[in-house]
N, C-alpha and C positions, 0 to 999 in steps of 0.2 A: 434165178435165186442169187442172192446176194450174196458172198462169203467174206471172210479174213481169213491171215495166215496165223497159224498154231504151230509149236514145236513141241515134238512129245520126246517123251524119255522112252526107248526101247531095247537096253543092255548098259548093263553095268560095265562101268572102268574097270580096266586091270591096270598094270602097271605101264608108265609111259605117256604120250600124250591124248590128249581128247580129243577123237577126230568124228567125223560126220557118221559111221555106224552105228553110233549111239544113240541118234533124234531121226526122226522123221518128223522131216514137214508135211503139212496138211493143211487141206481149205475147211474149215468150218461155217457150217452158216449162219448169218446172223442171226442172235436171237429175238425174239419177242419178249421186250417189256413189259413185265407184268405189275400186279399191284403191290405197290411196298419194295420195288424194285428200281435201280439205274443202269446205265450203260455206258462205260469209260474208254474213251480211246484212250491208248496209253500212248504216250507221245517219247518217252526214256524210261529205259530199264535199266535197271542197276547187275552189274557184275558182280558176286563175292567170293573169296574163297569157301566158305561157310557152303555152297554150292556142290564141292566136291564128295560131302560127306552127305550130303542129302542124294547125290547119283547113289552112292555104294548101298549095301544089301545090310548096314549095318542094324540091326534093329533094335541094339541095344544102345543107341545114341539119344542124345537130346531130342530129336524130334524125328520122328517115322522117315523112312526114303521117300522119297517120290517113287510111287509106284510107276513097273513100267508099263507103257501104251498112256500114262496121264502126262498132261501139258509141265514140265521141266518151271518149279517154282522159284522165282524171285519176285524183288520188292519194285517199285515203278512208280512213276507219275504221269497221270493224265488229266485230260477234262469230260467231267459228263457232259453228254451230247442229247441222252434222251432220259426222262426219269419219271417214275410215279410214286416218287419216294417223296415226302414231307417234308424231308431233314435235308436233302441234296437236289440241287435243282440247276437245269441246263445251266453251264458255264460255271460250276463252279469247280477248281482242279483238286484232287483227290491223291492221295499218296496212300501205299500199302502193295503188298501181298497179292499181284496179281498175275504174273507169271510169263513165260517165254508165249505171248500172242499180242496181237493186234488190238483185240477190245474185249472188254472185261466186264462182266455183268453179276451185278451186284445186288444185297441188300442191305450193305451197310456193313456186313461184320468186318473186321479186320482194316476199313481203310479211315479213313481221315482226312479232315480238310487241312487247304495248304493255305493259312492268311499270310503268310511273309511275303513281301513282293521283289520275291528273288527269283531269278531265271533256274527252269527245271534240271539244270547240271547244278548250281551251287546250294538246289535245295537237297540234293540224292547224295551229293559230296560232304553234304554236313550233316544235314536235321535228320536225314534219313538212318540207316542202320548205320554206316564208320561213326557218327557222331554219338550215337547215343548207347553203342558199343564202347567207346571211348572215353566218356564222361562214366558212364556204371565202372569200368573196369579198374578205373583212374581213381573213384574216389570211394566207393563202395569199399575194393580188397587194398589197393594201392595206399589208399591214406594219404597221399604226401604233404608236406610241413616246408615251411620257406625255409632253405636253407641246405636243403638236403639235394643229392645226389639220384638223379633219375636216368638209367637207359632203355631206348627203346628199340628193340628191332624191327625190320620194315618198316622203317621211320619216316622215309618215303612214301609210303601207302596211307590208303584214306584213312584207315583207323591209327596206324603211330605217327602220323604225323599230325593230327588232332588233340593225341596224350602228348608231345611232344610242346606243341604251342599252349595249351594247357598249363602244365607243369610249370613252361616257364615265365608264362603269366602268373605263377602263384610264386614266383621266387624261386626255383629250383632249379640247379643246375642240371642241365639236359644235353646227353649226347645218343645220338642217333646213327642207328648201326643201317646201312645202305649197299647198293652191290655196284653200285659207279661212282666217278668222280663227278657225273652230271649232277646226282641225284646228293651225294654229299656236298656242292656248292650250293643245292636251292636250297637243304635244309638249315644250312649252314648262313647264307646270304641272303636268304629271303623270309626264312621264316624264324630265325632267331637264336639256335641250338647255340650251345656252346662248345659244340665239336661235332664231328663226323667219322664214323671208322666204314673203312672198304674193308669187309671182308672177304671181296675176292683179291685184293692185294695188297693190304695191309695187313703185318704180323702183329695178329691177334692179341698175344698176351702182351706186347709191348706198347703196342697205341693205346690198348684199354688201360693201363697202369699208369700211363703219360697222363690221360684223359680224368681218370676219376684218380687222384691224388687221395683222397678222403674217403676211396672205398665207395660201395653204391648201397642208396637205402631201395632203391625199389626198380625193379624188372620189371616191364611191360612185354611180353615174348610175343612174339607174331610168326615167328620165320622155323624157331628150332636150329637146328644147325653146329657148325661148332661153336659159336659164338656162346652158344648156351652156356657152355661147360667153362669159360674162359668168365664169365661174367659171375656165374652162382662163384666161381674161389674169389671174387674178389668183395660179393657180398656182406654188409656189414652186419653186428648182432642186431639180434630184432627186425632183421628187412623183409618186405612183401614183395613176392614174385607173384605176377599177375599171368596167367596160363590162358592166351585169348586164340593164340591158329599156331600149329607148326606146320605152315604151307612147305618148307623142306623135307618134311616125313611123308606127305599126302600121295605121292607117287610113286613110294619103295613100297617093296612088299615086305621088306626088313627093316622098321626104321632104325635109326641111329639108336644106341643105347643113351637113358638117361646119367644125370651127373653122380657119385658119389653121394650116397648119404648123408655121411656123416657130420659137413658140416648143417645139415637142418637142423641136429641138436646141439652141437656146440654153440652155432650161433643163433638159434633160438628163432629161426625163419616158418617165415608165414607163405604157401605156395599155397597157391588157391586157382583152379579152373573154371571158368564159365563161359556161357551162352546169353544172348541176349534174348532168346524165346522165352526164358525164366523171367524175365523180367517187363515184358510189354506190360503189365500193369502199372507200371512207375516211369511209363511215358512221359507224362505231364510233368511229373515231378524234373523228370533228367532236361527234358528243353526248357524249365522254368532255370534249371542251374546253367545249360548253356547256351542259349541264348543271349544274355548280358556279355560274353566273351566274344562273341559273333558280330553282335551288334554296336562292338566299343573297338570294332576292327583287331582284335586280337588274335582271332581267326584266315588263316588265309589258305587257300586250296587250290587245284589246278584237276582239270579234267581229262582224262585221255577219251576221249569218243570216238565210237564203230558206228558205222552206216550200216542201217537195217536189221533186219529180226536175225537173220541168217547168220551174221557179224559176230551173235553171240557164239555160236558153237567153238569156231577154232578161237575166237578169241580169250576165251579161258584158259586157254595154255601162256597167254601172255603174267598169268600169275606165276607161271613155272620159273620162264626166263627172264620175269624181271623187268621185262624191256616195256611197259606200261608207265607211261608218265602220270600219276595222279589216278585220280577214281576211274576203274573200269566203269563206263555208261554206254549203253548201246540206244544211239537215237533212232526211233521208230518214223 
């Protein structure tokens, strides 16, 4: 009998790292293509923080847990290899929703064909979820206007470094908050920012005052952190703070408290929290918006890649420390 390897979900996180108790790997056998039916090797899976909240028991979140003993859900790209489907047919590569395993069998819902003719790391690094995470979050709550004042944290990562190159395609002065000096010189020298803060060794209220002279119109949060607190006092009237991960909260069983009040009414702020499961309907629309910035090189990315299915488990702690250069992808 023929099988692939599957990784299931079987115990929730506590506080700390993600270590192998959690998954069990398993041989599943291959399926049988049926009518109306394909079958996808996955060839890369995508890493996100957004992962950490689908482990937990929370059920009051945007989208159900992964229940546990089911295969540990993310987003991927493969090619169909066998199909009795109308609409998808051998060879053609497929993007979506199919989860910590080998091969994925489908009938269509949830995935989507891939016509850009870019390699499976630069299509998971953009077109995929950081990208289109990043264009709704950007311009949907954020609004930004040429001439204004943009920070982002985890500016480095695939989603703020996206709103980052973005931003300042559109005119907008952009500084990106980061946890090395490596990661502050690419965003800084390669990708175009007009600043860099280390918050692990940079004094926070001081570099960010240096940086935004003119105050900030719009927050893009990723991280949480103190950074948080240091950024909403320097917020201008009328600014949009975009609420997308606080991957620094996701491991405390206390997280940090939020900032002061008082200035949302003073200064007349727009905070807003979202998920991009609200919005898969406005796929088309969001790669019709970014796409033009990808394709006119305004877009640039870097990949961190893990060998093998297995790669994913401890590698999810690499969102903890940081230490992840560009899009977590784990090549199958």
């Amino acid at each position: 009998m023929t099988t692939y390897t599957a990784i299931n979900l079987i115990a929730r996180p506590g506080a700390g790292p993600i270590g192998p108790e959690l998954f069990e790997v398993v041989q599943v056998a291959m399926p049988t293509v049926g009518k109306g039916q394909f079958l996808v090797k996955q060839n890369h899976m995508s890493l996100d923080p957004a992962m950490f909240g689908w482990m937990s028991a929370d059920t009051e979140s945007y989208i159900p847990p992964v229940a546990l003993g089911d295969v540990m859900r993310s987003s991927g790209i493969g090619e169909v290899v066998a199909s009795q489907h109308a609409d998808f047919q051998v060879g053609d590569r497929v993007m979506g929703m199919m989860g910590w395993k080998e091969y994925h069998l489908s009938d269509g819902a949830g995935l989507n064909k891939v016509a850009a003719p870019l390699p499976d790391e630069a299509v998971l690094s953009v077109f995929a979820l950081p990208g289109l995470t990043a264009t709704k979050g950007l311009y949907s709550i954020g609004k930004p206007k040429s001439g204004e004042t943009l920070v982002v944290s985890g500016a480095a990562g695939s989603v703020g470094s996206i709103v980052g190159q973005l931003a300042k395609a559109d005119g907008l002065s952009v500084i990106g908050v980061v946890g090395s000096d490596e990661k502050a010189d690419w965003i800084v020298n390669e990708l175009g920012f007009d600043g860099a803060i280390n918050y692990k060794t940079d004094n926070l209220a001081e570099k960010l005052a240096e940086l935004t002279p003119n105050g900030v119109d719009v927050y893009f949060e990723n991280t949480g952190g103190p950074i948080q607190h240091h950024v909403f006092e320097r917020m201008n009237a009328h600014g949009r703070i975009v609420v997308c991960g606080l991957i620094a909260d996701y491991p405390k069983q206390h997280p940090d408290l939020a900032p002061n009040w008082i200035p949302i009414i003073k200064k007349r702020l727009t905070i807003q929290g979202f998920t991009m499961p609200d919005h898969f309907g406005e796929i088309p629309a969001l790669l019709e918006k970014l796409t033009p910035y990808v394709m006119q090189g305004k877009i640039k990315h870097r990949a961190h890649v893990l060998e093998g299915l297995k790669s994913a488990i401890t590698g999810l702690n690499l969102f903890f420390t940081g230490k992840n250069k560009g899009k977590l992808i784990v090549k199958l």
